[in-house]
N, C-alpha and C positions, 0 to 999 in steps of 0.2 A: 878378703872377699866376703860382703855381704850375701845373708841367703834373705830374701823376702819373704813375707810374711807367712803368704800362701805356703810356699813350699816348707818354713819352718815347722807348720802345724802339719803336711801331710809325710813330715822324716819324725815328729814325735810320733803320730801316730804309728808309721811302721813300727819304732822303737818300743811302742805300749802292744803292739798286735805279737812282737817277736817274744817282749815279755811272756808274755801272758801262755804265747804257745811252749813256752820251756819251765811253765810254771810257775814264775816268777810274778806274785802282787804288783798291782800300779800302788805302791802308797799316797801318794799324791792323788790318785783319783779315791783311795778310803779319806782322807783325810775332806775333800770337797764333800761326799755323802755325807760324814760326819755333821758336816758344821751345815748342811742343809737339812739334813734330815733328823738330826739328832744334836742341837746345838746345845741342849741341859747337859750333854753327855761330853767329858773330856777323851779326843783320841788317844787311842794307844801312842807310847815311842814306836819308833822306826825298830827297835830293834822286839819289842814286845808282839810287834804287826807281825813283822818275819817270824818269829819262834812263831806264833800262833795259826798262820798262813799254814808253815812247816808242821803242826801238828791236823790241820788241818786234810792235810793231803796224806802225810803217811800214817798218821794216826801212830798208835804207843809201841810201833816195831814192831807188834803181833803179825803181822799181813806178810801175804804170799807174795810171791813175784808173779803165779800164773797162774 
């Protein structure tokens, strides 16, 4: 079963919108800023975006729950 085009682009998007609300980076969309907006600059790995994402949000374990 073929999906068309239209609806492939509006199931990624839910898939970037469900990311994003569980926290979860689009690396694929860091990775397009990069090379538009900072192409001198080499992206992170995949796995260096995550750690840094993940430091990003909870920070060094110090933090409260409430």
């Amino acid at each position: 079963m073929s999906v068309p085009g239209a609806m492939r682009r509006v199931l990624a998007r839910l898939a970037q919108m469900a990311r994003l609300m569980v926290g979860m980076p689009d690396y694929d969309a860091y990775c397009r800023h990069m090379a538009a907006h900072h192409p001198e600059r080499a992206p992170m790995s995949r796995a260096a975006f995550f750690r840094d994402r993940q430091q990003a949000r909870y920070g060094s374990g110090g933090g409260r729950c409430c």
